[in-house]
Backbone bond lengths (Angstrom), bond angles and torsions (degrees), N, CA, C in turn:
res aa  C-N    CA-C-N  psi(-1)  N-CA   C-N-CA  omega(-1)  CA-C   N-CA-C  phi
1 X - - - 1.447 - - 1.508 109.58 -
2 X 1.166 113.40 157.25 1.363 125.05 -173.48 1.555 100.81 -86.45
3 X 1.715 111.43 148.15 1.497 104.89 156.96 1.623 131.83 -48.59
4 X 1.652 132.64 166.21 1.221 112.46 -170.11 1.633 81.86 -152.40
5 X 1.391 108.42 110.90 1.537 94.86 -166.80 1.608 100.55 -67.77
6 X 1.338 124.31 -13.36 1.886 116.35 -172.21 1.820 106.76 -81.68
7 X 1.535 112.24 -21.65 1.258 112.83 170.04 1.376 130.27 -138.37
8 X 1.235 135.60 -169.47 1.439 120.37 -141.03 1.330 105.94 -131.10
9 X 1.376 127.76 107.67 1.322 127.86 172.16 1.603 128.81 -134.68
10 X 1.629 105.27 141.52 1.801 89.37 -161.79 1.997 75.74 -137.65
11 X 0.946 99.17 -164.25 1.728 134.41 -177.55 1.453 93.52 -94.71
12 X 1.294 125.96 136.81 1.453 153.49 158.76 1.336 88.57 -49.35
13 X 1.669 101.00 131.70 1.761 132.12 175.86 1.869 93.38 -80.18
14 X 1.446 88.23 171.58 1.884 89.39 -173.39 2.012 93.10 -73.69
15 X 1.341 112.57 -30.72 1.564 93.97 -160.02 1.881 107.84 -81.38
16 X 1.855 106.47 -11.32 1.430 109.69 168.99 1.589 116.64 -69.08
17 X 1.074 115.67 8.77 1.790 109.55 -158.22 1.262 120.66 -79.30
18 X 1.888 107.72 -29.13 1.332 101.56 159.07 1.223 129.07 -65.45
19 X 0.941 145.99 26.39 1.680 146.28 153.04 1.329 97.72 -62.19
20 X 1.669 117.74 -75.80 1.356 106.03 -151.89 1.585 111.45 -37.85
21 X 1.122 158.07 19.76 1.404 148.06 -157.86 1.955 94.55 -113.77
22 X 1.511 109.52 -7.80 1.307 117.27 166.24 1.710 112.23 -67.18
23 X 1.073 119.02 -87.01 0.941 171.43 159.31 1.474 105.03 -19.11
24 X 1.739 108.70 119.23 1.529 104.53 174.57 1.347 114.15 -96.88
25 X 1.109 123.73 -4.04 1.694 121.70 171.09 1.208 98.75 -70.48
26 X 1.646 122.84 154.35 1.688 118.95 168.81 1.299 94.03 -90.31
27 X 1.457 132.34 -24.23 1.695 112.15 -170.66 1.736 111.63 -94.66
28 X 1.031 117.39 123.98 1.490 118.92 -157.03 1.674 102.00 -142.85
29 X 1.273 129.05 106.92 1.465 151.22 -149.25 1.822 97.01 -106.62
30 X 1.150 108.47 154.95 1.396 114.18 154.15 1.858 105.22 -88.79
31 X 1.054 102.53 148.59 2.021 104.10 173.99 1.432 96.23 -148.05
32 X 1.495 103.72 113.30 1.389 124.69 165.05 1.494 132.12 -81.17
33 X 1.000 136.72 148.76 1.621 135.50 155.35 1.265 94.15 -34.63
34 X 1.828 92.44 -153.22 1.225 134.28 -162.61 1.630 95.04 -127.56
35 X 1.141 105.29 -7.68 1.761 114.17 162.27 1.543 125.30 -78.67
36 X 1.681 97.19 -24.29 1.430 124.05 -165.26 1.484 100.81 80.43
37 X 1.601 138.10 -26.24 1.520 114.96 162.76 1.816 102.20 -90.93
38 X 0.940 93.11 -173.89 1.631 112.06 169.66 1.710 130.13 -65.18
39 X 1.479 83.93 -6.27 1.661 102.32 -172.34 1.778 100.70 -59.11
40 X 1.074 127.76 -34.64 1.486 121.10 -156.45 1.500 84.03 -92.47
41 X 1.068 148.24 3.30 1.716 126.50 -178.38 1.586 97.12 -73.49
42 X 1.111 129.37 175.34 1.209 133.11 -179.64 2.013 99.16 -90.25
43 X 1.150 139.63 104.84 1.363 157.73 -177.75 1.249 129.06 -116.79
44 X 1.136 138.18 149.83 1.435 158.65 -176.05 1.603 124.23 -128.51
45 X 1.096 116.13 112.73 2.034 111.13 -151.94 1.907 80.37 -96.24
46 X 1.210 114.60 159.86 1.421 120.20 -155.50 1.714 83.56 -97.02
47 X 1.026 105.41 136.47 2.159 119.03 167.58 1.228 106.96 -139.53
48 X 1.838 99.18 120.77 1.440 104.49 165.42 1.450 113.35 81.30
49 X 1.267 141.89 25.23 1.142 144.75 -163.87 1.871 118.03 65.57
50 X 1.179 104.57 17.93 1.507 100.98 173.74 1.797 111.16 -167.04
51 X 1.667 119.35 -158.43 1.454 105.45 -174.21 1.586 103.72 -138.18
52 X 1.263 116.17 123.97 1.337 124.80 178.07 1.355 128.95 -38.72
53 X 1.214 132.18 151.01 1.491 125.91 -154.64 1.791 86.33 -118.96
54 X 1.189 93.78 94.50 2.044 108.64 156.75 1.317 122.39 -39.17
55 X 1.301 129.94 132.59 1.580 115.25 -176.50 1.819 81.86 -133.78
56 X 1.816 97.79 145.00 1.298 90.95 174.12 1.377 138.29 -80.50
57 X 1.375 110.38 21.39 1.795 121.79 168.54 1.376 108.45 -98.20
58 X 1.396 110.88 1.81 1.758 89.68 -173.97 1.687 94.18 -118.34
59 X 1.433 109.70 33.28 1.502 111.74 160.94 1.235 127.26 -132.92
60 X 1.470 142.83 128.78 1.474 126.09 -174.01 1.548 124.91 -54.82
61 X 1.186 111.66 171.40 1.414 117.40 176.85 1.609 118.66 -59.16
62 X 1.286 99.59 -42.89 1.620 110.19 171.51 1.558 108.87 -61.54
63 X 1.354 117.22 -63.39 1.713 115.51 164.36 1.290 103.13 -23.72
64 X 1.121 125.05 -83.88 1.592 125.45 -158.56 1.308 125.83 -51.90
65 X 1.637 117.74 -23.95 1.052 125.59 -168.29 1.550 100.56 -101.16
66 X 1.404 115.92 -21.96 1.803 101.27 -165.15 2.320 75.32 -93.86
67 X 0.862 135.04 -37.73 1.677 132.75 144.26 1.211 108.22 12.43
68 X 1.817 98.23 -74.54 1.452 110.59 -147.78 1.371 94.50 -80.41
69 X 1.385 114.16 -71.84 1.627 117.08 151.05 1.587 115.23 29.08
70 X 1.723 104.92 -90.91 1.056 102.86 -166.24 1.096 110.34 -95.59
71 X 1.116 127.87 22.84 2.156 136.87 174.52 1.721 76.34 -85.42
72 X 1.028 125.42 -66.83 1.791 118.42 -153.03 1.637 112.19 -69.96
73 X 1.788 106.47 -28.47 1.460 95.05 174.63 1.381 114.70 -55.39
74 X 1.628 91.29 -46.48 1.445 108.78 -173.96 1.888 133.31 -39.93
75 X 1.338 94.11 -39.96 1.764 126.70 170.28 1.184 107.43 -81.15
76 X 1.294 130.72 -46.89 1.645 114.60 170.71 1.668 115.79 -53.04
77 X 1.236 102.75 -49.60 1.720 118.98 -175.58 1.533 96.64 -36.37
78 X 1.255 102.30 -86.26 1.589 125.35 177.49 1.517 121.85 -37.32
79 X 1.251 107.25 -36.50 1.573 106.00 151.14 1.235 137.98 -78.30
80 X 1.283 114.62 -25.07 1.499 123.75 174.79 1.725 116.12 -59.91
81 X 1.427 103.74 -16.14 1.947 126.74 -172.68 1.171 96.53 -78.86
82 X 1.269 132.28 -10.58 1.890 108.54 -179.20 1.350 119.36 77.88
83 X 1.353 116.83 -32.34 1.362 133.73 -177.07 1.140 114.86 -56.09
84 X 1.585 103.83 133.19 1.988 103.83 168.09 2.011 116.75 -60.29
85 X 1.137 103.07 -33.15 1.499 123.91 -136.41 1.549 88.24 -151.59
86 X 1.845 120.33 128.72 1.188 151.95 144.87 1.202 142.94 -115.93
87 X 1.579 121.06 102.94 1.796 107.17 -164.55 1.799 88.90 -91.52
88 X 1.425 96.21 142.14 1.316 135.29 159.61 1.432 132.47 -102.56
89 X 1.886 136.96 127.24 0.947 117.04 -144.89 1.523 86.03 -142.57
90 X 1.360 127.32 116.90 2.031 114.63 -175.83 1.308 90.36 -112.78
91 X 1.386 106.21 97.20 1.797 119.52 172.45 1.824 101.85 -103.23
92 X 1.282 108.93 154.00 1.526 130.08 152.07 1.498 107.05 -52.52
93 X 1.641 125.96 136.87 1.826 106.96 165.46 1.454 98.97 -66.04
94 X 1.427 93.28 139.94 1.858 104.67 162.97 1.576 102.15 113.11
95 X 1.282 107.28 -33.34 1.894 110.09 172.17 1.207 119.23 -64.69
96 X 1.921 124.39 -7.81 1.803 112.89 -162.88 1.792 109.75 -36.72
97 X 0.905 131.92 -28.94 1.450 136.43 -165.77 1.276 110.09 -97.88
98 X 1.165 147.03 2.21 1.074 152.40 150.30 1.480 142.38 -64.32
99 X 1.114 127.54 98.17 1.882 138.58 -152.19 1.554 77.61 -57.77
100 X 2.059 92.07 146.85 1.396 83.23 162.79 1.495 117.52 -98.44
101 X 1.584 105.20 -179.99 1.364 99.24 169.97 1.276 157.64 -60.02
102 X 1.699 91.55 -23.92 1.897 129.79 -179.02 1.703 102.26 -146.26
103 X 1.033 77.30 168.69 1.574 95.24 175.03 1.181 115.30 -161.20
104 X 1.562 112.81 111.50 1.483 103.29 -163.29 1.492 98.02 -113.69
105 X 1.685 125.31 -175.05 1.313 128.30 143.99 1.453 121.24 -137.84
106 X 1.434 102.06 131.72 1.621 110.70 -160.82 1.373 107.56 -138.72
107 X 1.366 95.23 150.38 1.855 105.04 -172.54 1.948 99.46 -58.38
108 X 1.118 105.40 174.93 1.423 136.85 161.28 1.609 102.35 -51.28
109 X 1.428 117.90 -61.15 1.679 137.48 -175.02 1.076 99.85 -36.38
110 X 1.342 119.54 -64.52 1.420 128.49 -117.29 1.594 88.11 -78.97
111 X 1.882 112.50 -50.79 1.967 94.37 161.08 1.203 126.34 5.31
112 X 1.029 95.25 -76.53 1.919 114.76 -152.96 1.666 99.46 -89.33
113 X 1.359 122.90 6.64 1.508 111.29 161.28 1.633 119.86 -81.57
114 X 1.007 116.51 133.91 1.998 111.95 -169.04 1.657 107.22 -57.42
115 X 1.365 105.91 -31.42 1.378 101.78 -176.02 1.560 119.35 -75.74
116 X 0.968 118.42 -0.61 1.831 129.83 -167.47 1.465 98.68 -111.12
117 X 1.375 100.00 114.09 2.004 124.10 176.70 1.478 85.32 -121.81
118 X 1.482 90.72 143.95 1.905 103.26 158.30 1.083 98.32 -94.87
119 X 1.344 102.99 157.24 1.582 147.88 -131.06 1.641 80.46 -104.11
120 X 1.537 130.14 154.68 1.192 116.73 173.94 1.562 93.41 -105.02
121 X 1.774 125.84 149.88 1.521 131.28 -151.12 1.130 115.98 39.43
122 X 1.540 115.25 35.67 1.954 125.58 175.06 1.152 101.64 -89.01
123 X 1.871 105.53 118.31 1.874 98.14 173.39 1.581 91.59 -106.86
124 X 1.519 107.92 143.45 1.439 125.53 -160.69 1.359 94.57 -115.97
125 X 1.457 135.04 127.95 1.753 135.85 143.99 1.781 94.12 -95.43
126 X 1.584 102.55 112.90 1.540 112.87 -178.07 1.294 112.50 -98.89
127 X 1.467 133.22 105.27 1.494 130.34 -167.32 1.796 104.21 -74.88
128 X 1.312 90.88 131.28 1.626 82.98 -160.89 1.887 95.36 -89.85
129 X 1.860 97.94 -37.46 1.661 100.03 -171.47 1.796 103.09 -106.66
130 X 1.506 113.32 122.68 1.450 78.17 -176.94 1.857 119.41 -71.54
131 X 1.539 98.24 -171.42 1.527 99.21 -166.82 1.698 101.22 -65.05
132 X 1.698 110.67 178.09 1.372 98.87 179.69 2.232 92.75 -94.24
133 X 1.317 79.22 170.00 1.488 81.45 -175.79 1.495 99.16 -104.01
């Protein structure tokens, strides 16, 4: 992936490396917020065997906007790769080895819709082009 000066991305540390065992690409990056962790993506921490459904009144104006913020850094990044297809992985540090909980697959769009938080241990295949029809 390309640098993104609005968010934060480096090369996997030696103790992150077990992740890649997710993941079918061999090149597999850390990608940060605007926090430099993952905290600023728009997220949902799992309760009770599942993840709460966000409504946009029960967040401030600032929430929504540093939200939106990093939904669009986030989509530029991922577009700038050329790539059809991006897996995404929102782990705790210290979990790389840990199956996730879901596994979804979702357009490019769906980012940048207000209602769409990642899943916390959500591994994402993000279609970057859709299919041809």
């Amino acid at each position: 992936m390309k640098e993104s000066p609005d968010i934060y991305v480096q090369s996997l540390a030696e103790n992150e490396e077990s992740i890649r065992t997710h993941f079918n690409n061999s090149e597999v990056q850390y990608v940060g917020s605007t926090s430099g962790c993952g905290c600023d993506f728009p997220n949902v921490i799992q309760q009770n065997g599942g993840w709460p459904i966000c409504e946009d009144d029960e967040m401030d104006s600032e929430q929504t906007a540093s939200d939106q913020f990093n939904r669009e850094a986030l989509v530029r990044l991922l577009q700038s790769t050329g790539e059809d297809a991006i897996e995404l992985y929102g782990i705790w540090a210290g979990n790389y080895a840990k199956e996730p909980s879901i596994r979804e697959e979702i357009s490019i769009e769906s980012i940048l819709m207000p209602e769409f938080f990642f899943k916390e241990q959500g591994f994402y295949r993000v279609r970057l082009q859709e299919a041809a029809q």
